[in-house]
C-alpha positions, -999 to +999 in steps of 0.1 A: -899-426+315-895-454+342-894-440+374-872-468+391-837-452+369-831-422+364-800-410+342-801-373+343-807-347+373-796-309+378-780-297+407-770-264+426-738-269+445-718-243+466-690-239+487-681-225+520-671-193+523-639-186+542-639-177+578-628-136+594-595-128+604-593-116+640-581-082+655-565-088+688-536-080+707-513-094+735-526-091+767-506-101+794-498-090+826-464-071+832-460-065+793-464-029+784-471-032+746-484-068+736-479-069+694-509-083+672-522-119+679-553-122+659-558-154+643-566-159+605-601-175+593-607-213+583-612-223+550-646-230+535-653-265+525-654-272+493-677-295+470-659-331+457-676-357+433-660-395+439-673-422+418-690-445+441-698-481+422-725-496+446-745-463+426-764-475+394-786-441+390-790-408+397-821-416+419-806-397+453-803-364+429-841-363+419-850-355+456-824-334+467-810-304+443-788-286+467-759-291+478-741-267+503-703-274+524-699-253+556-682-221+562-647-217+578-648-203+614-638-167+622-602-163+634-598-155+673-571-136+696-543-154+706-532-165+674-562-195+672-571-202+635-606-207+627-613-244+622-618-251+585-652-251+568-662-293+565-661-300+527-692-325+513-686-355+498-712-359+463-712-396+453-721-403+420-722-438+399-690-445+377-698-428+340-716-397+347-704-366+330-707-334+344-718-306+329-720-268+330-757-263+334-757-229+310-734-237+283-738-277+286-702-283+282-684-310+295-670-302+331-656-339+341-659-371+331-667-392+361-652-423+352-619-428+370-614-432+411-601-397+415-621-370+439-628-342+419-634-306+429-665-291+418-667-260+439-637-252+461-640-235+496-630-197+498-601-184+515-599-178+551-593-141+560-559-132+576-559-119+612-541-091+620-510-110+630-499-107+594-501-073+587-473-065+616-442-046+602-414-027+614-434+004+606-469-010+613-464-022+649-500-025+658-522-035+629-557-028+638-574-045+606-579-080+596-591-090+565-624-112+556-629-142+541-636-149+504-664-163+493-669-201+483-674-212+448-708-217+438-721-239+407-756-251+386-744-287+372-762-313+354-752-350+356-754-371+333-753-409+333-734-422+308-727-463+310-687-471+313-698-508+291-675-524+269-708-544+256-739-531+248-771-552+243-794-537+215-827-554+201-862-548+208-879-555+236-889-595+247-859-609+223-837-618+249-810-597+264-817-600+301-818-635+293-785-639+277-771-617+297-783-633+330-767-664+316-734-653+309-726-630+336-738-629+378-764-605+369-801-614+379-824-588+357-862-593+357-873-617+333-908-623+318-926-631+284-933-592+278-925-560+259-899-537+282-895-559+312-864-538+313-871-504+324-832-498+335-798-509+321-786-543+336-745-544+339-731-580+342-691-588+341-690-617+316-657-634+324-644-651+294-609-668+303-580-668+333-577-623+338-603-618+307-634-599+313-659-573+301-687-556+307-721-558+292-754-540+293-784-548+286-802-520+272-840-514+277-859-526+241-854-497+213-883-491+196-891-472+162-890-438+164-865-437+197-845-413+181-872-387+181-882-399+218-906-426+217-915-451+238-885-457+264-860-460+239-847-428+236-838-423+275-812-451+272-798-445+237-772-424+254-759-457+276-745-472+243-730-440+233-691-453+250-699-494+243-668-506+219-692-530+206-727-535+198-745-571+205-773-568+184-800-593+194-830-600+169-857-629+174-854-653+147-880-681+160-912-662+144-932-670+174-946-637+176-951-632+135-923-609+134-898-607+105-861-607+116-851-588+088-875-561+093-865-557+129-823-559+125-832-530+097-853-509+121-830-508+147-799-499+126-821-469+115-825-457+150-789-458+157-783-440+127-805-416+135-795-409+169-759-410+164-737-417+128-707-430+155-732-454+173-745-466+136-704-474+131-694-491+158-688-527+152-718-553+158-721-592+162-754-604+149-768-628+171-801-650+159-816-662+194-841-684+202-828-708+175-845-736+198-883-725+193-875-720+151-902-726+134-891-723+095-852-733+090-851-709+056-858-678+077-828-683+092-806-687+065-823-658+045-814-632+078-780-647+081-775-640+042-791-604+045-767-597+076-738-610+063-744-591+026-742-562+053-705-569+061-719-583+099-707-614+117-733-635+121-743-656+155-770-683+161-778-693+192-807-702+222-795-683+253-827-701+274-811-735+262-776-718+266-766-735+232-742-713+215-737-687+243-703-698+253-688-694+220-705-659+215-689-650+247-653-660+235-660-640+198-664-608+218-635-612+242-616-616+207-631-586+195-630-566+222-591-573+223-586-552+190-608-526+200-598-491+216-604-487+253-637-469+262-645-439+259-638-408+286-649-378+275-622-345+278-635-317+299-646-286+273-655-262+302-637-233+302-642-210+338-650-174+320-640-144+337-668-130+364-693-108+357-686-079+379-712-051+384-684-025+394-708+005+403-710+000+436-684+021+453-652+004+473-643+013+511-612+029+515-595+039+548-560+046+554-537+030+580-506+049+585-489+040+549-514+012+541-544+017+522-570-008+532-594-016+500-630-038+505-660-041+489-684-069+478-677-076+446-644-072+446-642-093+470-664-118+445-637-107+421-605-119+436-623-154+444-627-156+408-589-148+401-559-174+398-532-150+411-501-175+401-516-171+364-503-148+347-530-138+323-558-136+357-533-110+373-537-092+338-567-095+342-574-083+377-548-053+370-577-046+342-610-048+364-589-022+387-579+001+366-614+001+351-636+004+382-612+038+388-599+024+420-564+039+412-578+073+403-594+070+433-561+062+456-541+088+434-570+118+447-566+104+482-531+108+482-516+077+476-473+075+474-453+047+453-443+026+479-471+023+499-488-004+506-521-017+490-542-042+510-570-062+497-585-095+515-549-119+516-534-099+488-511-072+497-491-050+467-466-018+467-481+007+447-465+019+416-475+045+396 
């Protein structure tokens, strides 16, 4: 594949955790019994995708794979918060689709202006200012932060054209599309010239454009990945409508027939829904025509097909302007582009639950900790309704409520875990 574009790139992206809660207390001359002070943990940054459209390829991802936001700062006496972790901005070009890197499945469609969240930032820990009570007067625990969320993506680039240019290679895409739109692609008299997609705008009338790609030359057998064909297939997968460019001028000895058919077949073999999607013939290089009747025996065989049928010269720019105006017609009765619905569903953590939890009483609060539950409860939604079932679940299961029961435990008391804090009922 060329190594100028790239259209596809794993990455590992992660979080940052949150920062400690502080113990402290008041000191201050002249005051016998200063209360708690001890400030809670910043926030961990988080991860955020935004579309940015001066991006044409995933290039920047094929040298670096990792992608890390900073940690929160611990919390301090005096009531000081730690400063928030910073979060990292990911910029990616408009169209590429996110996906889980293990189950493949659509995370987000990167195709609107909208940050996105990949990975948020864990939780800062509470200091122990927050655990003061009338029966608790001096606190001495905080709690710690949770951990970021971590994530293996790939991205996937995915054009956002209304127009897609399909044909084999030298028949004259970059050159109709350098003529109808501001785009400047690399032209010259051989086979894949084009070894990325070209976007133009094409304006058509007063508030009416769309745009076009020019995709790199298809060639037999890109469905099964020959050649370069097969890399960009995937770039006409959202196009509303297929341009479908064929050499008519027999200047090479081809046969127009023989190429419009072997193209269709590659679209149909890569995709049924790409095969569908409507398609304007267009018969270029009209100027250089050698034999009139092999014109009019394509345009029969196309339009026997059910195709609309173009002839034009896009190096002598004769016809161009009306094929521009068809598909600004066409395009008007077409559905919008397509944006792909997220199918990733976050499944419940994998918890190894052997490893015992530290427990240690404070008066009537039972302090809980441990690693993985605190990997656990930054897994867990707690205003959903079905992850607090669930968490009540993992609990019960690792016998942490056996466990309080043996120790002691009374309904009433007070359960405290990280920045959650329960009354215990039996």
């Amino acid at each position: 594949m060329a190594s100028g574009f790239i259209d596809k790139a794993r990455i590992t992206c992660r979080a940052g955790n949150g920062g400690n809660g502080a113990v402290a207390f008041h000191r201050e001359k002249y005051v016998a019994a200063g209360g708690p002070d001890g400030g809670d943990g910043g926030d961990g940054g988080s991860i955020i995708l935004q579309v940015d459209d001066n991006m044409s390829t995933l290039m920047d991802f094929r040298y670096k794979r990792k992608y890390v936001a900073t940690n929160g700062v611990d919390g301090q006496g005096g009531r000081k918060s730690g400063k928030d972790g910073e979060s990292l901005t990911i910029r990616v070009p408009r169209g590429t689709l996110v996906r889980d890197a293990e189950t493949n499945e659509i995370i987000k469609d990167m195709s609107d202006d909208q940050p996105f969240i990949l990975c948020r930032g864990g939780r800062g820990g509470w200091g122990n200012q927050h655990f003061a009570t009338p029966t608790r007067q001096v606190p001495r625990f905080a709690k710690a932060g949770l951990p970021g969320e971590a994530h293996d993506v790939v991205l996937e680039l995915k054009l956002l054209a209304d127009v897609g240019l399909v044909g084999f290679p030298n028949v004259g895409k970059s050159t109709l599309l350098s003529v109808v739109s501001k785009a400047h692609p690399k032209i010259a008299n051989y086979h894949f010239t084009t070894l990325y997609p070209n976007l133009g705008v094409v304006y058509v009338d007063e508030g009416v454009s769309f745009v076009m790609a020019d995709i790199p030359g298809i060639i037999e057998g890109a469905s099964e990945g020959a050649g370069l064909g097969h890399d960009f297939l995937r770039h006409i997968d959202r196009c509303r409508l297929l341009v479908h460019l064929v050499d008519v001028s027999g200047s090479e000895g081809r046969d127009p027939i023989a190429d419009f058919d072997a193209i269709n077949a590659e679209l149909k073999e890569y995709s049924m829904a790409l095969a569908d999607r409507p398609q304007i013939v267009v018969a270029n290089k009209t100027d250089l025509l050698a034999d009139p009747s092999q014109l009019d025996a394509f345009r029969a065989h196309v339009e026997s097909l059910g195709y609309e049928f173009f002839a034009m010269s896009a190096a002598t720019h004769q016809g161009t302007r009306e094929l521009v105006q068809r598909i600004g017609q066409r395009l008007a009765q077409l559905p919008p582009v397509t944006v792909y619905e997220p199918e990733y569903v976050p499944r419940p953590p994998e918890v190894d639950m052997s490893e015992p939890l530290h427990i240690e009483r404070d008066d009537n609060t039972w302090l809980v900790e441990g690693a993985w539950l605190q990997r656990l409860m930054a897994n867990i939604n707690f205003s959903d309704y079905e992850s607090r079932l669930y968490f009540d679940k993992q609990l019960r299961a690792s016998g942490l409520f056996d466990r309080l029961e043996e120790m002691g435990i009374q309904d009433g008391d007070i359960v405290s875990m990280y920045n959650l804090e329960f009354e215990y009922q039996r």
